[in-house]
N, C-alpha and C positions, 0 to 999 in steps of 0.2 A: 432408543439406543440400547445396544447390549452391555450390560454393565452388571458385576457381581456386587455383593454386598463388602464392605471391607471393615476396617476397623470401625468404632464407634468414638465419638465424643459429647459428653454433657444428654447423652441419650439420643444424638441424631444420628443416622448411620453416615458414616462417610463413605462412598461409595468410590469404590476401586477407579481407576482413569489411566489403566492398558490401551484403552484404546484412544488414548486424546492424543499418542504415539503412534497411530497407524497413518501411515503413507496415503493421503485421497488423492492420486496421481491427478485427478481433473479439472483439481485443481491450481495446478503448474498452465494447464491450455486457458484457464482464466486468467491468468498471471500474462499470459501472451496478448491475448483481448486488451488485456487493461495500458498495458506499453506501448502496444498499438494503433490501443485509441488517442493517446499521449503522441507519438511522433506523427499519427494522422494532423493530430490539432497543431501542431509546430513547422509540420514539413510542408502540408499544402495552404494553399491562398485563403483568408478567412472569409472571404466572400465566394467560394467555393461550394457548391451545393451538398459536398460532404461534410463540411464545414459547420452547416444550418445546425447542425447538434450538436451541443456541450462540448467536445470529445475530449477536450484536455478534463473538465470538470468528473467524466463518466468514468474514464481510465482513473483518476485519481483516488474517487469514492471507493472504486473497486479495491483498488489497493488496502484503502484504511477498512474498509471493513472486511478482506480476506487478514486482516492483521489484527484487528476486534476479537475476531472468531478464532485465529490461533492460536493466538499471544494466550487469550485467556484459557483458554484449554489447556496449554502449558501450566500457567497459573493454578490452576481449578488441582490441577496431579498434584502440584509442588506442595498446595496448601493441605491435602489431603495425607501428602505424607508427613507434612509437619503433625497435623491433626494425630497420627497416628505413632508419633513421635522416634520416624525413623530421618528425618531431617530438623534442624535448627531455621527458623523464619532468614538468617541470616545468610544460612550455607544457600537456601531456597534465592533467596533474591541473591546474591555475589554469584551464583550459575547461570541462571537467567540472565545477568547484564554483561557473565564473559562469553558466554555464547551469545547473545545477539553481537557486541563487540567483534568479536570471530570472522561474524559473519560482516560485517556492515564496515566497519571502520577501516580495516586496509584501504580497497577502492575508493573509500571516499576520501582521504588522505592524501591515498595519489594523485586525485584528480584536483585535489584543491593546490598542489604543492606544481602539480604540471601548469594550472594554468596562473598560481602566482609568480613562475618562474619566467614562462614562455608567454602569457597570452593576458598579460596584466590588463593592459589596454581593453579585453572585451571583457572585465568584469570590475567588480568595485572591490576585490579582494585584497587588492595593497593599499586600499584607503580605511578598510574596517574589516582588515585579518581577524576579531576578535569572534564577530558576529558566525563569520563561513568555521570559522575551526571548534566553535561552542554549541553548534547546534542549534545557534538563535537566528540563523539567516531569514525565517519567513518575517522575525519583530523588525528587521530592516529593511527588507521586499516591500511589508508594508507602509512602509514611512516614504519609501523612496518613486515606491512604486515603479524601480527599471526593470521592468519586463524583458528587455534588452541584451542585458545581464545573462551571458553563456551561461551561468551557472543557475539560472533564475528556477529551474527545475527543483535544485534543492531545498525549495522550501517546504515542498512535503516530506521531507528527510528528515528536516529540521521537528517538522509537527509529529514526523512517530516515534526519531528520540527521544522528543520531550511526553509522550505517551509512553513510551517503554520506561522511562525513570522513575513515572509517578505511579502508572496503573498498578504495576505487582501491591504498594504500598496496599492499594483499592482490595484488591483481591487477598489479601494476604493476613491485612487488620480487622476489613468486618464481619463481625459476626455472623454466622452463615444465613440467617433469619433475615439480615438485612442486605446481604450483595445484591437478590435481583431488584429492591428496590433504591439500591446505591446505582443499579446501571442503568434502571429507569429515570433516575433523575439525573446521570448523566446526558443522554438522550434527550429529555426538556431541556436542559442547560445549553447543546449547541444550535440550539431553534432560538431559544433565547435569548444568545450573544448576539446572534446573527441581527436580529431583529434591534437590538439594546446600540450594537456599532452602526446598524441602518442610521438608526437616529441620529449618531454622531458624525454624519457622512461619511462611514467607511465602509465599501461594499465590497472587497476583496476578498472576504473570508477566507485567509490564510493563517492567523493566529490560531494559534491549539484550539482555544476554548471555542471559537467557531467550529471545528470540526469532531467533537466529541459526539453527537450523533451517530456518525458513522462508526466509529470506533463501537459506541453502546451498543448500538444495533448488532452487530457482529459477536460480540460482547454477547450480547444477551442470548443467542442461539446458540452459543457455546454452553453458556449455565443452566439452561433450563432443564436440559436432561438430567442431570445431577441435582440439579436443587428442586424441581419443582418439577418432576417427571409430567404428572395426571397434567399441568399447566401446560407444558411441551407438546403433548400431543394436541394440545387443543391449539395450541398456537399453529404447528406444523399444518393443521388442517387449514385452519382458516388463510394460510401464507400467499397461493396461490392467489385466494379472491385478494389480499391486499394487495398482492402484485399487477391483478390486472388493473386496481383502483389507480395504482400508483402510473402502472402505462397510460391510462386516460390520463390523470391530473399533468405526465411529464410532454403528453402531446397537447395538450392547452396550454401549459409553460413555454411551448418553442413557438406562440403566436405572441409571448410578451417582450417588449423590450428588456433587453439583455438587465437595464437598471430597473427593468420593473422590482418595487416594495414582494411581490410574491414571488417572485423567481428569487431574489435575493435570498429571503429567508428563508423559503421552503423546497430550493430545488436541489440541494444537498439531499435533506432528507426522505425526499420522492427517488432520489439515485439510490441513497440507500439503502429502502425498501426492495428495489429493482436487483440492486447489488445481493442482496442475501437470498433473495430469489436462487437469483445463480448458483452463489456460492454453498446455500441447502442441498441444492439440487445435483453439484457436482461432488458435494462430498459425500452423499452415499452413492453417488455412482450411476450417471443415466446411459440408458441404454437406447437400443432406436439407433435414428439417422443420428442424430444430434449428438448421443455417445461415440459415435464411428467416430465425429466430427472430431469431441475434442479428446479420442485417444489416437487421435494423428500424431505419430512421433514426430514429425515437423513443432507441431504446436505444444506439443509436453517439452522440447528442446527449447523452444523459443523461451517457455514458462521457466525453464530451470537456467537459463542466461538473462532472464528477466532482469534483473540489476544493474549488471553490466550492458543490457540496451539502453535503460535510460539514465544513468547518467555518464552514456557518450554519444547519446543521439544528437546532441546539439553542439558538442565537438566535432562531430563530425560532419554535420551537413554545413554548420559553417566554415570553418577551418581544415578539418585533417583530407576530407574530397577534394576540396580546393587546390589544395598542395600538392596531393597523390595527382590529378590531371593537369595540373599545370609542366609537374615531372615528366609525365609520360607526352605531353603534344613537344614538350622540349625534346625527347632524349628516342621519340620510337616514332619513326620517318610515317609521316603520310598519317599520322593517328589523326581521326575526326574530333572535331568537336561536337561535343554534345548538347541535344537540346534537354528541354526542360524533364522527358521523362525517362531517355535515357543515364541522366544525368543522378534523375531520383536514382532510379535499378543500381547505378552504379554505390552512391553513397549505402542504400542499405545492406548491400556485400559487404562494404566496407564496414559495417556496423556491425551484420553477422559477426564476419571476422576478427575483429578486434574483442567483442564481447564472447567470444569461443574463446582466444588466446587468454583474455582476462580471466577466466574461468577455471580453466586447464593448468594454467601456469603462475597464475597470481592467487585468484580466491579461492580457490579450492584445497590447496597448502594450509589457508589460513581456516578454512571450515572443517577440515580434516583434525586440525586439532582441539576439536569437539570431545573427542572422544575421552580425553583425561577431564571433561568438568560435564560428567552425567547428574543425573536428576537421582538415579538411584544407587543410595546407600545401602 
């Protein structure tokens, strides 16, 4: 990584993080991948032959460890300039959590208050408002287990709020000697919950603590360059071969029953290895077919309404399609009805659409006003 020297503390140099601020646009066409994979696993049949792969689990990993890798990166600048003593640990985290805020909490808001309002009945939100408006929806997903639950998506919502509140703490307290070995042992810690709730028969892996892995992972490819350069390069090399290890071990995983003890606890972190693959690969930028691929303004588009697809993909294939075609076979003479695929085409317009509107005219007002709570003093 390119990276100048900057200020110093207790003798380590702290090194500049300009760049933990640059745009990896290809990252936005992973962002689409990952949402994708998400409304592939919800929208089609799960005994579907596209089905046969994780894809709610794939898209999900994606997520937390494109959020690992950035969040910390953020973190890694903010603590450098405390280091340097042109911010306060506190102005550092109170910007960090109004910007994520900004970003994340209007739509989610909306969408909790539209479907307490109008769509009670498909969710448990007027029985345990507490849980959907605090961020603790996946500690009741797994107790409840209703899958069912329009809003059941927000449980990984849930797990990267409760990661955005604690992690800065992580990043921000330890001593710089010990962060890669604090996110080393984060990384053992969600292999090891995993395996710890196996025992206790709970195999949903939706609690934080199961999902730390992914987050580490992401996490760690963020720090290495800054803490532990000579280390980075040698992991950078070696990534590739882990990636392919990791593709064998995840095609021997898709011959185990879904409850197999090995899929349980280790197919998290075989996506994650795979996930960082990608997400190495896309932030400095590949080129080839596969760059054409993901600098498709279609799919940098899809990446930057990322949000607003998923948490209205399940509003909308159940309820707002519904409504919108029962309108139109009522009110526009001689309209078809539709079968199962055109039926899909239709809801995803309708998702397009809504998630463009959401963006334009809701989130973006609210991300917009970023610019009064910068990083630099």
């Amino acid at each position: 990584m390119n990276s100048t020297l900057g200020a110093y503390s207790d003798g380590i140099p702290v090194r500049a993080t300009s760049r933990a601020a640059e745009f990896m646009p290809q990252l936005d066409s992973l962002r689409a991948f990952a949402v994708m994979a998400v409304i592939v696993h919800h929208w089609l049949p799960h005994n579907w032959l596209i089905n046969r792969t994780p894809n709610g689990a794939i898209g999900v990993t994606l997520f937390f460890v494109l959020s690992g890798f950035l969040i910390t990166r953020i973190l890694i600048k903010s603590r450098n300039q405390v280091l340097a003593g042109t911010m306060t640990r506190r102005e550092a985290y109170q910007t960090f959590l109004i910007r994520r805020a900004l970003r994340i909490f209007p739509l989610y808001f909306l969408i909790l208050g539209f479907v307490y309002f109008f769509l009670p009945h498909a969710s448990a939100i007027d029985e345990y408002p507490g849980y959907y408006l605090f961020y603790s929806y996946n500690i009741l997903l797994n107790r409840t287990e209703d899958w069912a639950d329009i809003l059941s998506p927000f449980w990984s919502l849930a797990v990267e709020e409760q990661f955005y509140l604690v992690w800065p703490f992580v990043v921000m307290l330890t001593p710089r000697r010990l962060l890669l070995p604090m996110i080393g042992l984060s990384i053992g810690l969600g292999v090891t919950f995993r395996a710890y709730f196996l025992t206790q028969g709970e195999i949903q892996n939706i609690l934080t603590p199961t999902c730390l892995d992914a987050f580490g992972i992401g996490a760690l490819w963020a720090a290495l360059p800054y803490e532990r350069p000579v280390t980075g390069a040698f992991f950078r090399r070696a990534l590739p071969a882990a990636a392919a290890i990791s593709l064998a071990v995840f095609v021997f995983m898709l011959q185990l029953p879904d409850a197999h003890p090995l899929r349980i606890v280790f197919l998290r972190l075989v996506l994650s290895v795979l996930s960082l693959y990608a997400v190495a690969q896309a932030a400095e930028g590949i080129g080839g077919p596969v760059g054409r691929v993901l600098n498709q303004p279609s799919l940098l588009y899809m990446g930057k309404i990322s949000y607003g697809l998923y948490v209205f993909h399940m509003l909308v294939s159940s309820h707002l399609a519904n409504v919108m075609m029962g309108w139109m076979v009522r009110h526009i003479p001689r309209f078809p009805a539709l079968g199962f695929w055109p039926y899909l085409a239709f809801s995803f317009v309708v998702l397009l659409a809504l998630a463009s509107l959401s963006w334009y005219f809701f989130e973006k007002p609210f991300n917009d006003l970023k610019r009064y709570f910068t990083y630099q003093k």
